[in-house]
ZAVEX-937702 format. One line per field, with one value per residue: residue number from 0; residue in three letters; x, y, z of N, C-alpha, C, O in turn. Coordinates in Angstrom, 2 decimals. Layout:
BEGIN
kefi: c(NUM;...)
rovex: c(ALA;...)
nx: c(X;...)
ny: c(Y;...)
nz: c(Z;...)
cax: c(X;...)
cay: c(Y;...)
caz: c(Z;...)
cx: c(X;...)
cy: c(Y;...)
cz: c(Z;...)
ox: c(X;...)
oy: c(Y;...)
oz: c(Z;...)
//
This chain:
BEGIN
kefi: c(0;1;2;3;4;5;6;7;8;9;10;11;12;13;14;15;16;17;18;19;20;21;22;23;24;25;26;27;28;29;30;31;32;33;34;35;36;37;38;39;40;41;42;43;44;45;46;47;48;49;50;51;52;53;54;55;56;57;58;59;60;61;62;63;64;65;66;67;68;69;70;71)
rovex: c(UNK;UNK;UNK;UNK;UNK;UNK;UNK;UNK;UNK;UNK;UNK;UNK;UNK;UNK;UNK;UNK;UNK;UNK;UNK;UNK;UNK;UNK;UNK;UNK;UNK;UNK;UNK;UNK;UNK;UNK;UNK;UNK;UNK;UNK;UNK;UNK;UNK;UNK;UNK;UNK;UNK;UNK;UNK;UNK;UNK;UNK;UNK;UNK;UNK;UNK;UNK;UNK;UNK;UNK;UNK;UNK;UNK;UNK;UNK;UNK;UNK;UNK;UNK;UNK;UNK;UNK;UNK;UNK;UNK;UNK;UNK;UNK)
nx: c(20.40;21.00;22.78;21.55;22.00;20.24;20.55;20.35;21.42;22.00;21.45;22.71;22.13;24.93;26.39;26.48;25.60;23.00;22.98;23.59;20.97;19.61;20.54;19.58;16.82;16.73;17.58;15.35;12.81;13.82;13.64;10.71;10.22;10.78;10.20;7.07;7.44;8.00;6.06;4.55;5.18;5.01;2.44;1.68;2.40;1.09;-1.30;-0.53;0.05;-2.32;-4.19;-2.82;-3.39;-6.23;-6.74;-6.04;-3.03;0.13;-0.20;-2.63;-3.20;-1.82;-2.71;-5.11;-4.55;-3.58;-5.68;-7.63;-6.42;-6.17;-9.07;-9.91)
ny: c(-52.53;-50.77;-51.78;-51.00;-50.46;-50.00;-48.31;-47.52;-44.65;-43.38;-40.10;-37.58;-34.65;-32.79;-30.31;-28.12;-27.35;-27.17;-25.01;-23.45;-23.47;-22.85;-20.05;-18.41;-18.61;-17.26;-14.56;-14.29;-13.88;-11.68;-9.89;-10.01;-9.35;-6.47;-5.28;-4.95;-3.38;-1.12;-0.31;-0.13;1.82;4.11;4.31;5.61;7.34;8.36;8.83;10.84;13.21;13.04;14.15;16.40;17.97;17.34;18.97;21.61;22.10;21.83;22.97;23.21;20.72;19.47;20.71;19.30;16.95;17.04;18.03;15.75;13.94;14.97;16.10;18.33)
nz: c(-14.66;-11.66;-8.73;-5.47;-2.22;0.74;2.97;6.92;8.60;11.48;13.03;15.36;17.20;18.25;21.01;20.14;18.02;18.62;20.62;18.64;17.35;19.81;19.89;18.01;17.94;20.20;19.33;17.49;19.58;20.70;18.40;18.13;20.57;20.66;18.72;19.09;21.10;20.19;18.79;20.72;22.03;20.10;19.58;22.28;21.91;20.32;21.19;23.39;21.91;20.67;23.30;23.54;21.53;21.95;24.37;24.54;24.88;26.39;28.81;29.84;29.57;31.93;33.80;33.94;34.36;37.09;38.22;38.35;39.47;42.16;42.08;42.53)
cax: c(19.86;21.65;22.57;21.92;21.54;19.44;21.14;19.64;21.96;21.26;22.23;22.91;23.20;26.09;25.93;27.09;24.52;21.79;23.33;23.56;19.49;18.68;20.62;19.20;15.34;16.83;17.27;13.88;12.58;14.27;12.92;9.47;9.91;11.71;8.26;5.48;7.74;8.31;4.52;3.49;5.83;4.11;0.70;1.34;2.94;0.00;-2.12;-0.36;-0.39;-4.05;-4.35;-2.54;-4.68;-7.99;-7.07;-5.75;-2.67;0.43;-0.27;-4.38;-3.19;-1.18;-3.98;-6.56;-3.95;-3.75;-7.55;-8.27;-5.55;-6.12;-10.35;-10.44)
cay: c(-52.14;-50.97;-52.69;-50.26;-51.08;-48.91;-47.93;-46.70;-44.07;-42.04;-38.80;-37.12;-33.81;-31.70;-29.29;-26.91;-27.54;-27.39;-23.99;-22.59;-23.09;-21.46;-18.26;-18.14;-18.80;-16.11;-13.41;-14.19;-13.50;-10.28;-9.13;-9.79;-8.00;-5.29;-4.56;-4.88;-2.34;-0.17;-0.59;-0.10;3.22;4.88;4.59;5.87;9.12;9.43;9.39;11.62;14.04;13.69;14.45;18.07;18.63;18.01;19.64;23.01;22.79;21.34;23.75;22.90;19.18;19.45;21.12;18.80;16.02;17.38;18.05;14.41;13.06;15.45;15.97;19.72)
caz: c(-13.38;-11.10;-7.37;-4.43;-0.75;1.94;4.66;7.82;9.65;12.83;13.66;16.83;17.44;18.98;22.08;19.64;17.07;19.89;21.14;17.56;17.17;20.84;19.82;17.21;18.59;21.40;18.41;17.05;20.62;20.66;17.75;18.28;21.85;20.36;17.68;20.41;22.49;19.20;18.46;21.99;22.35;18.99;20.45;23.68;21.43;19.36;22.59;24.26;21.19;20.52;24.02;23.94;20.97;21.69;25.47;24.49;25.15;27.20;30.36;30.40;30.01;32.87;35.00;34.08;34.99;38.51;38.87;38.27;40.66;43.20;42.60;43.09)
cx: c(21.00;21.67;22.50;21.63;20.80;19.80;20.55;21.33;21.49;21.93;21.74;23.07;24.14;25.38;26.10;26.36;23.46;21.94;23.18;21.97;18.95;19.16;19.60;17.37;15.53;16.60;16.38;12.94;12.61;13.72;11.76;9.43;10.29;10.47;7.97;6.01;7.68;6.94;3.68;3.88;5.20;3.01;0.85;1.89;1.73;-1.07;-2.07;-0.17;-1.92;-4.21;-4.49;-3.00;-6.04;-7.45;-6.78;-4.16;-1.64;0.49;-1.89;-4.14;-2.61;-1.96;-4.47;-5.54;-4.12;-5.13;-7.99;-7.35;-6.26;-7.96;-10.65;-10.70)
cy: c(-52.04;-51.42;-51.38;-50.45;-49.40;-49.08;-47.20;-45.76;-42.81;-41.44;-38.31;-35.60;-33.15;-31.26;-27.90;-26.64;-27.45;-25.65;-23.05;-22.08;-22.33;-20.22;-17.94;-17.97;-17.28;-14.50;-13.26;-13.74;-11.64;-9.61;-8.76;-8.93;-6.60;-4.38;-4.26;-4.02;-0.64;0.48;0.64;1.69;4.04;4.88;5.08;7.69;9.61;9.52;10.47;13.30;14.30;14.06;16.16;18.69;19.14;18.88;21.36;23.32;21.97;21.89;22.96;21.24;18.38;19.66;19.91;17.50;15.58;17.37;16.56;13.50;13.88;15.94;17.01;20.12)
cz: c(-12.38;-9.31;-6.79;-2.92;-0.11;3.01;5.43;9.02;10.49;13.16;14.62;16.65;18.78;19.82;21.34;18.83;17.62;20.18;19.86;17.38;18.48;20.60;18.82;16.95;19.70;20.24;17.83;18.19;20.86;19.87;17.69;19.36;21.36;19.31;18.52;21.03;21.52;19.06;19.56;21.86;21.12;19.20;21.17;23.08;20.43;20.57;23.41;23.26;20.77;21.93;24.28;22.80;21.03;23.55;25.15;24.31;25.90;28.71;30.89;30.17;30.99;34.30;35.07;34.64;36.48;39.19;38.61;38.92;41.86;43.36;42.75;41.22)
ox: c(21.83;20.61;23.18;20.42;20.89;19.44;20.11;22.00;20.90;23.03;20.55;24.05;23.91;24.17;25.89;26.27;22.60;20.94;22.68;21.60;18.11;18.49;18.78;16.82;14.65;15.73;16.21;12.03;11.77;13.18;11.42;8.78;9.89;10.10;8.44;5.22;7.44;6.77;2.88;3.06;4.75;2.49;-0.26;1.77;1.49;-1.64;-3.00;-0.26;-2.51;-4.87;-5.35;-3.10;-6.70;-8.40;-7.50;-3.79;-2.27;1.11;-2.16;-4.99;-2.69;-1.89;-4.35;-6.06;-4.50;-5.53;-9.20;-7.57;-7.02;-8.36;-11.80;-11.16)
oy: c(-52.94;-51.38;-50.51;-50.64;-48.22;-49.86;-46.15;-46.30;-41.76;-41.79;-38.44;-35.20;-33.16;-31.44;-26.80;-25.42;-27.79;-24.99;-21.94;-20.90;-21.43;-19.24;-17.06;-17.39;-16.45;-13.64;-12.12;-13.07;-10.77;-8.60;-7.62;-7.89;-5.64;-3.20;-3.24;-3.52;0.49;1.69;1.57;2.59;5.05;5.92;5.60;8.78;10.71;10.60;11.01;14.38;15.36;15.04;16.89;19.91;20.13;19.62;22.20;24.37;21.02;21.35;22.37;20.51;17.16;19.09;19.29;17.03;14.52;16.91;16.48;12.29;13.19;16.15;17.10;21.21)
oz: c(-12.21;-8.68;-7.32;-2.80;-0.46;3.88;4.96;9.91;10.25;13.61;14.91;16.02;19.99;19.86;21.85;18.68;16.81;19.92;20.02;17.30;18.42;20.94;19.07;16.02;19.90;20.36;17.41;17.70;21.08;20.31;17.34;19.31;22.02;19.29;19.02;21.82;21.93;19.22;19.45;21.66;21.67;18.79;21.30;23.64;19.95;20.68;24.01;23.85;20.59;21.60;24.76;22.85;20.70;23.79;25.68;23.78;26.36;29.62;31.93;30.67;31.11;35.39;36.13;35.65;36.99;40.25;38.83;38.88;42.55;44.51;43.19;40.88)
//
């Protein structure tokens, strides 16, 4: 059998080891904003293509733009 003792030691960390995990939380950040904006911007292009489909047209989607700001 062999002898072994149990040692209790405590670790600390660094400012540098602290700083390594927020970039690294900061680039996970980024990426998720960087989808949802990717995401968001491909919807707003298939919207604005079904739009000048079902309207006719990018001139009659331009009118009808104006007639529903301006009411005439």
């Amino acid at each position: 059998m062999e002898n072994t003792a149990i040692t209790k030691s405590q670790t600390t960390a660094t400012a540098h080891e602290s700083a390594r995990t927020d970039s690294e939380l900061h680039k996970v950040g980024a990426v998720i904003t960087a989808s949802f904006a990717a995401i968001i911007g491909a919807w707003s292009l298939i919207c604005l293509f079904s739009a000048l489909i079902t309207d006719g047209g990018p001139l009659t989607l331009v009118k009808s733009m104006f007639s529903a700001i301006t009411g005439i």
